[in-house]
Structures are given as structure tokens and as C-alpha cells.
N, C-alpha and C positions, 0 to 999 in steps of 0.2 A: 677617739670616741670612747666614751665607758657605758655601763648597762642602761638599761630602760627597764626601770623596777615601777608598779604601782600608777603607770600612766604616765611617769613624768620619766622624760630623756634626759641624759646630760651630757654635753658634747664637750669638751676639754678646747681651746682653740689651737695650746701649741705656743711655740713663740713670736711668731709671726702674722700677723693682721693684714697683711697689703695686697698689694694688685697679682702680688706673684701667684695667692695661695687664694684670692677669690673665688674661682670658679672653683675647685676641688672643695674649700669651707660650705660655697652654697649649696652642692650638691650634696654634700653631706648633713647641711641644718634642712632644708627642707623635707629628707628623706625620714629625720629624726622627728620633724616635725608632721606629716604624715600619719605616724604611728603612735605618735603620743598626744595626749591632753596635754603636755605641758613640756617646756625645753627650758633645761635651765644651760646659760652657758659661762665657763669659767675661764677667766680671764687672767687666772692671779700669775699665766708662765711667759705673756704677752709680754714682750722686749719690743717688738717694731711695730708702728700703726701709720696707717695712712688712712686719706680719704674715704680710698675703695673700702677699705676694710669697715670702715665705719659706716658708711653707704649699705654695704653687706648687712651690717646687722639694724639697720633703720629698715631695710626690704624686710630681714626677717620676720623682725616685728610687726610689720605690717601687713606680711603673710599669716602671722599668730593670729592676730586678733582678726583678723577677717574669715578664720576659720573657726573663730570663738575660742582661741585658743589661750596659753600663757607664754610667755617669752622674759624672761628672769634672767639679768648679767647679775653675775656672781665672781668675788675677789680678783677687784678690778686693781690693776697692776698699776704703779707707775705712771709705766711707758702709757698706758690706754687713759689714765685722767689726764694726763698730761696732751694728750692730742686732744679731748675731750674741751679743754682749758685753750687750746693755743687755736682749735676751729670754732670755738663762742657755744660748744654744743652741752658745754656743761652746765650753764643755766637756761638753754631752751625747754623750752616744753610746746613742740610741734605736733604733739601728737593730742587727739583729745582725750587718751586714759589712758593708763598703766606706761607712762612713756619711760624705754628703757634708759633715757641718760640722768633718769633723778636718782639721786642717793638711795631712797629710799625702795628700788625696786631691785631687793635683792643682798643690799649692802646694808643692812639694818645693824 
């Protein structure tokens, strides 16, 4: 976890995305999200992903904006486009706005 400067949080995820580290990751983006305008989450240390993990951060998302909020992935690693790519999720757009798997939200 790193600071929460100017309304926006940024929460680090670590190396690991998966079922092991679900519940402790949500407990900690929600809490970040709580208190901030905005969460940005960085990806770029991410070596393992799975479903859950990605499941995790679509819930996030969808906590963000239903609190009018922002939810920004940032130096998306590898390992995380790569799951992104091999679960079809890298060209969905499931969401109706700011949907976290486009390029564009965050990776510019």
C-alpha cells in the first residue's frame, strides 16, 4: 500500500493477483477506495494472475464507479496482459464507461 496524496490512493498489488491473496487485496482496495476520490492500482510487480484476481479488480471497478468514483490500472506487467489476453478480457468492454481492461485507462 503507498500514500493517499490529493484524493487519489494508490495501492501497489505486489506479485501475486490470485485466489490466495483475494480477500486481504479486497479488503485493502475497498478501504483505499472509501477514502479516496480516486484509486489508482499498479501492476507493473504482478508475476501470478488468475481469475479471482481479475474478478477482484472488475468488483473493484464496479465499486468505483458506483460511488462516483475513479479506478485507474497502472504498469500492467506481463504476467497480468497476458491473462488479460488468454481470458478474452483484453478486448472486452463489459462495462459502460472508464472500463479498466482498455489500454487506455491508465496505460497511455
Amino acid at each position: 500500500m503507498t500514500d493517499t496524496a490529493a484524493g487519489v490512493a494508490a495501492e501497489s498489488i505486489g506479485e501475486s493477483l490470485t485466489v490466495r491473496h483475494v480477500e486481504r487485496l479486497r479488503r485493502e482496495l475497498l478501504g483505499r477506495l472509501a477514502v479516496a476520490g480516486s484509486l489508482v492500482i499498479d501492476l507493473e510487480a504482478v508475476k501470478e494472475v488468475d481469475t479471482a484476481g481479475l474478478q477482484l479488480l472488475c468488483a473493484a471497478h464496479r465499486s468505483a464507479v458506483a460511488a462516483g468514483k475513479d479506478l485507474v490500472l497502472r504498469g500492467r506487467s506481463q504476467a497480468f496482459r497476458e491473462a488479460l489476453r488468454v481470458t478474452g478480457l483484453a478486448g472486452a468492454r463489459g462495462c459502460d464507461t472508464r472500463c479498466p481492461w482498455q489500454e487506455e485507462n491508465g496505460d497511455a
